[in-house]
C-alpha positions as CSV (number, residue, x, y, z in Angstrom):
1,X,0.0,0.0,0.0
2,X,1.2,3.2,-1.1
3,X,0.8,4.6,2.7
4,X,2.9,1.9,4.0
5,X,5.5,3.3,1.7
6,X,5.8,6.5,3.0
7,X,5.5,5.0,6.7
8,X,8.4,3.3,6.0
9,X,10.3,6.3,4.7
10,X,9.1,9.1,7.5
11,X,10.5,6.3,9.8
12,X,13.5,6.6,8.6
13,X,14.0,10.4,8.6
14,X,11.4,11.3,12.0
15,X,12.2,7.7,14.1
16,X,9.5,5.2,14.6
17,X,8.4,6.8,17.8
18,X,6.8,9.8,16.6
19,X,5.3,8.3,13.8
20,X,1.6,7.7,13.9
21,X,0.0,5.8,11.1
22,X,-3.8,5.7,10.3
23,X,-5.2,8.0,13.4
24,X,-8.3,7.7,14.1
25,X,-11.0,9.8,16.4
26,X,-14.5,7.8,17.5
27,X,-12.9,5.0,15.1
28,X,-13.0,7.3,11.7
29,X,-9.2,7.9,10.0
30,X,-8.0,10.9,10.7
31,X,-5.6,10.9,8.3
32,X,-2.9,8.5,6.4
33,X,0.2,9.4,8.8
34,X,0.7,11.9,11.9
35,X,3.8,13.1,12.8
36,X,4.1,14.6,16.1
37,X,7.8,15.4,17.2
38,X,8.0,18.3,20.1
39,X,6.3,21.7,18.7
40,X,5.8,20.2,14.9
41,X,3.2,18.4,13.3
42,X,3.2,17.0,10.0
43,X,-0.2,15.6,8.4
44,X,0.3,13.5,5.3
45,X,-2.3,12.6,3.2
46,X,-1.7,9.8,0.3
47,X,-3.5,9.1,-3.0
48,X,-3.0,6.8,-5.6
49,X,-3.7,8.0,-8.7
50,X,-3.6,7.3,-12.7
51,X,-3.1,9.8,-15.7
52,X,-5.7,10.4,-18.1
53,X,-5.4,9.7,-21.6
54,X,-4.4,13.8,-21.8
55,X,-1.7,12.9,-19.2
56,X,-3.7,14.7,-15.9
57,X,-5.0,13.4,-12.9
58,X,-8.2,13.9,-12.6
59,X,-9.0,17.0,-10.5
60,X,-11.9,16.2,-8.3
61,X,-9.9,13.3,-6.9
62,X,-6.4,15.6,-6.2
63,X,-8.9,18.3,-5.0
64,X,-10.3,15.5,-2.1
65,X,-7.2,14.6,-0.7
66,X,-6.6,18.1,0.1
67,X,-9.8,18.4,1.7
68,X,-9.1,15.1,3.8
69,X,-5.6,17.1,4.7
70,X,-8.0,20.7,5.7
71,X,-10.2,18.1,7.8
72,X,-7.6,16.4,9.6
73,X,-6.6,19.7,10.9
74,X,-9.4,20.6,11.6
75,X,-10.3,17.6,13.7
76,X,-7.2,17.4,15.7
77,X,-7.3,21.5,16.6
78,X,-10.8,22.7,16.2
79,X,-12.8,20.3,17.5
80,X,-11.3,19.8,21.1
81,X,-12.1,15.9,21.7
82,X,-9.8,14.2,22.9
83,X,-7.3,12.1,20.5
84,X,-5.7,8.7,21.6
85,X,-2.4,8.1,19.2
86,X,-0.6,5.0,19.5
87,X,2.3,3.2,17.8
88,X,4.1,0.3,18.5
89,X,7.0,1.7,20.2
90,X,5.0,4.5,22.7
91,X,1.9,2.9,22.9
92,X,-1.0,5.1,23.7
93,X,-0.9,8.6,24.8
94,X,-3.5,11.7,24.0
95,X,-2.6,14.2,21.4
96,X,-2.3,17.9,23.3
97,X,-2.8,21.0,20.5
98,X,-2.0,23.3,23.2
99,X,1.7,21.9,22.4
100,X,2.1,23.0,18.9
101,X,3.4,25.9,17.1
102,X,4.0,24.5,13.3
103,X,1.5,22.4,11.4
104,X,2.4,21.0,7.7
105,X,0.0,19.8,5.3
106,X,1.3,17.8,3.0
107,X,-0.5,15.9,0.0
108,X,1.6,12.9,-2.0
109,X,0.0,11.6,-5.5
110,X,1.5,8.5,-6.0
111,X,1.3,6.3,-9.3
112,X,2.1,8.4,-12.1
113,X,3.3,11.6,-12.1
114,X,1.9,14.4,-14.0
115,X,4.2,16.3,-16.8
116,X,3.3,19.3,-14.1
117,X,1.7,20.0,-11.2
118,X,1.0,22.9,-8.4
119,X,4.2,22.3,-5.4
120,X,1.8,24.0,-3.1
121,X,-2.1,24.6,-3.0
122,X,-4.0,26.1,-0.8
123,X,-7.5,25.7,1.0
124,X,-9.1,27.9,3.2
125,X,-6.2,29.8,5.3
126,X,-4.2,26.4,5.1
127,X,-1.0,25.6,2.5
128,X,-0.8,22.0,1.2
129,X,2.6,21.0,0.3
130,X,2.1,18.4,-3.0
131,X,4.6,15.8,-3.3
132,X,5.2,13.2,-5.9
133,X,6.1,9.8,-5.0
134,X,9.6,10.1,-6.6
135,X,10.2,13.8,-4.8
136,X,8.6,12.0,-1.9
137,X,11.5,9.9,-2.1
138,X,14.2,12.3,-2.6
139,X,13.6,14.6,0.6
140,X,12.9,12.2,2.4
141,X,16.5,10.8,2.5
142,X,17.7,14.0,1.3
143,X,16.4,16.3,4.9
144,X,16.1,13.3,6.5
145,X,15.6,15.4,10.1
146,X,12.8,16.8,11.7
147,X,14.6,20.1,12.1
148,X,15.9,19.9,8.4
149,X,12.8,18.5,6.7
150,X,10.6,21.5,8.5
151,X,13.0,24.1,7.8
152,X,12.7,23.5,4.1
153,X,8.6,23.1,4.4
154,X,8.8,26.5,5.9
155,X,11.1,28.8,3.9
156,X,8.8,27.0,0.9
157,X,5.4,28.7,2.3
158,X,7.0,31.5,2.5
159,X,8.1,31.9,-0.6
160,X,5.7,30.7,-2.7
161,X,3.1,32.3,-0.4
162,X,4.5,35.9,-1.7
163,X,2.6,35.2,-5.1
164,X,5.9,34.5,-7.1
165,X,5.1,32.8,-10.3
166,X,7.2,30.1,-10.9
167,X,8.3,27.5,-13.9
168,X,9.9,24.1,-13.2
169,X,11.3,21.9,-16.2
170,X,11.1,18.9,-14.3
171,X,10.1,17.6,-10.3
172,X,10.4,19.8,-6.9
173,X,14.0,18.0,-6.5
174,X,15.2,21.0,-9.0
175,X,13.5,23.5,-6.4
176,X,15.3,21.7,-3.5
177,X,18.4,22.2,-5.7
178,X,17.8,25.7,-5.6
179,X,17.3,25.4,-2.0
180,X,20.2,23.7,-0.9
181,X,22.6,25.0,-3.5
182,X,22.1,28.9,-2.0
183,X,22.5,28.3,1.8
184,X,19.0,26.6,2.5
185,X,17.2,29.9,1.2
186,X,14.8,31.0,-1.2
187,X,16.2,34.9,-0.7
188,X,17.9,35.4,-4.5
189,X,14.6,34.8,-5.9
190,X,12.4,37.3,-3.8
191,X,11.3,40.6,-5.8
192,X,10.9,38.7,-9.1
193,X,8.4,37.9,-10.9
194,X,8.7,34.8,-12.7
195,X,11.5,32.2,-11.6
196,X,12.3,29.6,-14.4
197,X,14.3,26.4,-12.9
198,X,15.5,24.4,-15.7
199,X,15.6,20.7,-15.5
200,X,19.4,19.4,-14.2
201,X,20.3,21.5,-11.1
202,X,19.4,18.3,-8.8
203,X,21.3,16.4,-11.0
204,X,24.2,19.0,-11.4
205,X,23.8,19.0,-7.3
206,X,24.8,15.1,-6.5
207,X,27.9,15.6,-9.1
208,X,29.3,18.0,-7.2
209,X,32.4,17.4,-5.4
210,X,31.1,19.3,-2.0
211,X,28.0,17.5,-2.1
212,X,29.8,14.0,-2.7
213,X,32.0,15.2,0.3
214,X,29.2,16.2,2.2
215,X,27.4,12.9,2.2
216,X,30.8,11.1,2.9
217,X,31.2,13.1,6.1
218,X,27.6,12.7,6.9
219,X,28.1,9.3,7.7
220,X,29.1,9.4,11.4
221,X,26.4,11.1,12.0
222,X,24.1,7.9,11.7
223,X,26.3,6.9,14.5
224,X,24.3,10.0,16.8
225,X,20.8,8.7,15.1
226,X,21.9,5.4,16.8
227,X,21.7,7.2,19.9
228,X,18.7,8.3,19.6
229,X,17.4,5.2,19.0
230,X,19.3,3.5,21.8
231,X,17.5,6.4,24.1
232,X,14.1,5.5,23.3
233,X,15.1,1.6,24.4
234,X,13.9,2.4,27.8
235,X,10.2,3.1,26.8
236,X,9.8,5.6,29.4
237,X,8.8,9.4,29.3
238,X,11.9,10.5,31.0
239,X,13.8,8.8,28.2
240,X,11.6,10.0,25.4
241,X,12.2,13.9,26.2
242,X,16.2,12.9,26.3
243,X,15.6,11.4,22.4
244,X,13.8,14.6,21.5
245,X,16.7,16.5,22.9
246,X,18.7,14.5,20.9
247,X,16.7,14.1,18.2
248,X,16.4,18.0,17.5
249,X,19.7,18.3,15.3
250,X,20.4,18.9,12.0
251,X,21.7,16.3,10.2
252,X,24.9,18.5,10.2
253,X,24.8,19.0,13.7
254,X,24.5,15.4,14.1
255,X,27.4,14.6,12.4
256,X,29.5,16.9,14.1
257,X,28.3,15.4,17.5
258,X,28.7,11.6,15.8
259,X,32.4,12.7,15.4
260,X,32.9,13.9,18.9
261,X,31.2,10.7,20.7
262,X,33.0,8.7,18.3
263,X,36.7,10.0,18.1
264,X,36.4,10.1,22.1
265,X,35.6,6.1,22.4
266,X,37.7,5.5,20.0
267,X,40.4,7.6,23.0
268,X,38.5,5.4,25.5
269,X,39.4,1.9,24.3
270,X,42.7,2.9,23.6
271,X,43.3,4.7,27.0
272,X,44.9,2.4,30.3
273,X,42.5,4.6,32.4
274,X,39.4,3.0,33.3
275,X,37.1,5.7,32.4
276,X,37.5,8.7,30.2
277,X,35.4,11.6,30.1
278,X,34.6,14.1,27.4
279,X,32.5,17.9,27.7
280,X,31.1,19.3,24.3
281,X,29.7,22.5,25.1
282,X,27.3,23.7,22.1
283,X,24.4,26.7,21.7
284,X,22.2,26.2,24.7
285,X,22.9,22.8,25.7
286,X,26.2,21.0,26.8
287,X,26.6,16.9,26.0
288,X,28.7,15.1,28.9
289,X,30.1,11.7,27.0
290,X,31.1,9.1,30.2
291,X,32.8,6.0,28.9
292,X,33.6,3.2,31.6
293,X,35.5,-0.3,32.1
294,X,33.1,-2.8,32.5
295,X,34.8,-3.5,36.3
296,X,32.4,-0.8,37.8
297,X,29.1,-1.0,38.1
298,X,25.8,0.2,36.7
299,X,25.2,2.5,40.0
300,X,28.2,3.9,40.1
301,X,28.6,4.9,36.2
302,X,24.9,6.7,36.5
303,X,25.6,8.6,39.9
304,X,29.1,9.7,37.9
305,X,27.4,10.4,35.0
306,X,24.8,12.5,37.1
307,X,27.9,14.9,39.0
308,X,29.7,15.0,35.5
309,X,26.2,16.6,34.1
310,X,25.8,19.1,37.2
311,X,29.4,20.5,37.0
312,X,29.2,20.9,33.1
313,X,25.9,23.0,34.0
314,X,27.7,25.3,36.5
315,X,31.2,25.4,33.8
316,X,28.3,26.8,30.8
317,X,26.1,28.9,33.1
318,X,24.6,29.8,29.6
319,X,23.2,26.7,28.6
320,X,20.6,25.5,30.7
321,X,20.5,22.0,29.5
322,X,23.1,19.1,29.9
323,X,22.6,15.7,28.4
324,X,24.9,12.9,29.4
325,X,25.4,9.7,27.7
326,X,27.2,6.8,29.0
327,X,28.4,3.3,28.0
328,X,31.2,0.8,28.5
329,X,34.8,2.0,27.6
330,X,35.7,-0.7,24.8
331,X,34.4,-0.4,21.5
332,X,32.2,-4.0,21.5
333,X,29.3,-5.6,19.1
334,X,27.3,-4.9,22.1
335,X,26.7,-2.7,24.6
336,X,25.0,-0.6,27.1
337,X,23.9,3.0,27.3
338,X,23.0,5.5,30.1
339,X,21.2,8.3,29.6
340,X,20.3,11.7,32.0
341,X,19.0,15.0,31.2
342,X,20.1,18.0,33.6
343,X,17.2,21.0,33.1
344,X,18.0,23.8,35.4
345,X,16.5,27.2,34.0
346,X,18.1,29.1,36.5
347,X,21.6,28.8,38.5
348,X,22.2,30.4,41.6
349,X,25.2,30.8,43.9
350,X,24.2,27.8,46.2
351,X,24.3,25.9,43.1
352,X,27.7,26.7,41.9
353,X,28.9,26.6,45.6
354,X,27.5,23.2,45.3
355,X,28.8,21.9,42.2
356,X,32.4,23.9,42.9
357,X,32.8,21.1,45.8
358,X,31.7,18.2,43.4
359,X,34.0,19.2,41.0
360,X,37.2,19.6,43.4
361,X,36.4,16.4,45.6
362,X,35.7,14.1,42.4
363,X,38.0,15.8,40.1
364,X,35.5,16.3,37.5
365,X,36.6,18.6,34.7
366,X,39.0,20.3,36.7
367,X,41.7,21.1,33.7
368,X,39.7,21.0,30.9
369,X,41.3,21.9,27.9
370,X,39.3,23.4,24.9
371,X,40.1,21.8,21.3
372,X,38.4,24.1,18.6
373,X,37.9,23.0,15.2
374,X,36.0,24.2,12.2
375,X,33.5,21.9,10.1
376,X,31.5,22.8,6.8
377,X,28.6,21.3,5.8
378,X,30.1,20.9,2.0
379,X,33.4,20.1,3.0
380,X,36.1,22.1,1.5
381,X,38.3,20.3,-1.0
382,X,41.8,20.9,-1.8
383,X,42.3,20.7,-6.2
384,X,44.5,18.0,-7.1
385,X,47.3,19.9,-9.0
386,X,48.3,18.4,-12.3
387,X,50.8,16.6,-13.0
């Protein structure tokens, strides 16, 4: 079935565990898949459908699955019943509106795909994002994060919402081209009129040497997805705000996190010291990495794990969030992971007082020295001179 396609797929890019498919209010679909992930939710809406003879789909049947999309809004914000989701990894929770700031509609035609065909429609004061199957595809292991899939959805709106006429030769992937090729904006189009994309800059995108280099580096950063992953293991609430911590960063951000968890256990197995800690302060939140010989126990590796967390909160009095992670010191086929999220909004001297003697009675991050380096999203290749 073609929605069990694109559950497979938003899986992928959102994480199984805030992925709803087929919700349903007093036992009626809602709609084809819910995603629900912190302050964002995305409807999708699915519709197979065949061309006509003249190569079109036939309207009254595009025009109803963007009505199903205006009703599932509608039935999840405006009618204030109460809405059980459920899936197989969080089990059953209500739905809570009051929680959201972004909704996306978005409509996929799959079968066929017309020659062309609107990217966004719009019914009553609501913008419908209209995918293809194959573009479907494409950003969905292209901006395969929340926070990079909804950043592209929104610079879209508005920019298309400013009533600029524009003229694709081929799918959406040559506007996400655009996109991605100027800085993930829309800006050196505004204040035209008409904006022809010919068919080729996606294409002209994935030959680049940047973009290859970019997806090369990109690849610890599945290591960090991992993580997030391993985080929702535990199956409870206090776990699944850690994985949405977690789970917030770009794919970029991700891999430059992947590489510092990874090049410090990498330190860790090769290290004679039976533990080895590692502090990555980053904008508004500080990651503690705790990596341990097997020797001690579970206890003791959380309750260090927990002092490690409240000294990095009073070293970064800025960032009011610490996340610690925790796991075994050799690099094995398995192992195991602690988690532990510090949230204190506001420090005060009792607090550094306290975490002042933590630190200088357990040595914790007492001569910490900073290593600075500089990471591109497109890395930056040196030109092979000829020879």
């Amino acid at each position: 079935m073609a929605e069990n396609v694109l559950h497979e797929l938003a899986q992928k890019t959102f994480l199984s565990d805030w992925c709803y498919l087929n919700p349903k209010l007093a036992g009626k679909e809602i709609c084809d898949l819910l995603v629900v992930f912190d302050d964002i939710v995305i409807i999708w809406q699915i519709k197979d459908l065949k061309l006509d003879k003249f190569g079109k789909y036939k309207v009254s049947e595009v025009e109803k699955n963007i009505r199903q999309l205006s009703g599932a809004k509608r039935q999840l914000f405006g009618i204030g019943k109460p809405i059980q989701l459920q899936n197989p990894r969080r089990g059953k929770e209500l739905f809570n509106p009051a929680n959201i700031q972004d909704v996306f509609l978005i409509s996929v035609l799959f079968g066929e795909c017309e020659e062309h065909h609107s990217l966004i429609d719009n019914i009553k004061t609501n913008a419908v994002h209209v995918f293809t199957r194959e573009f479907t595809e494409v950003i969905l292991n292209e901006l395969d994060t929340i926070s990079d899939f909804a950043d592209y959805l929104r610079n879209k709106e508005s920019f298309l919402m400013k009533q600029v006429d524009i003229l694709i030769n081929g799918g959406e992937e040559e506007l996400l081209a655009f996109y991605l090729l100027n800085d993930r904006s829309f800006q050196r189009m505004e204040g035209i009129d008409l904006a022809v994309l010919d068919e080729g800059a996606w294409q002209m995108l994935q030959e680049k040497r940047e973009y290859k280099a970019k997806k090369l580096a990109d690849r610890i950063s599945y290591c960090w997805d991992s993580i997030i992953d391993r985080a929702h293991e535990a199956g409870t609430a206090e776990y699944e705000i850690i994985a949405r911590e977690l789970a917030r960063s770009s794919r970029f951000k991700r891999r430059c996190l992947g590489q510092a968890f990874y090049d410090a256990h990498v330190r860790a197995h090769q290290s004679n010291k039976p533990q080895l800690r590692r502090l990555v302060p980053d904008e508004g939140i500080t990651y503690c990495f705790l990596f341990q010989e097997t020797s001690g126990s579970r206890e003791m590796r959380k309750m260090t794990l927990e002092k490690m967390c409240f000294v990095a909160r009073g070293l970064y009095p800025n960032n009011k969030k610490v996340i610690g992670i925790a796991t075994e010191k050799l690099i094995e086929p398995t192992c195991s992971y602690d988690f532990l999220l510090v949230d204190i909004p506001q420090w005060n001297d009792k607090m550094q007082n306290e975490m002042e003697t933590i630190q200088r009675e357990c040595e914790i991050f007492i001569d910490v020295t900073p290593t600075h380096f500089r990471a591109y999203e497109y890395p930056q290749l040196r030109e092979t001179p000829n020879n």
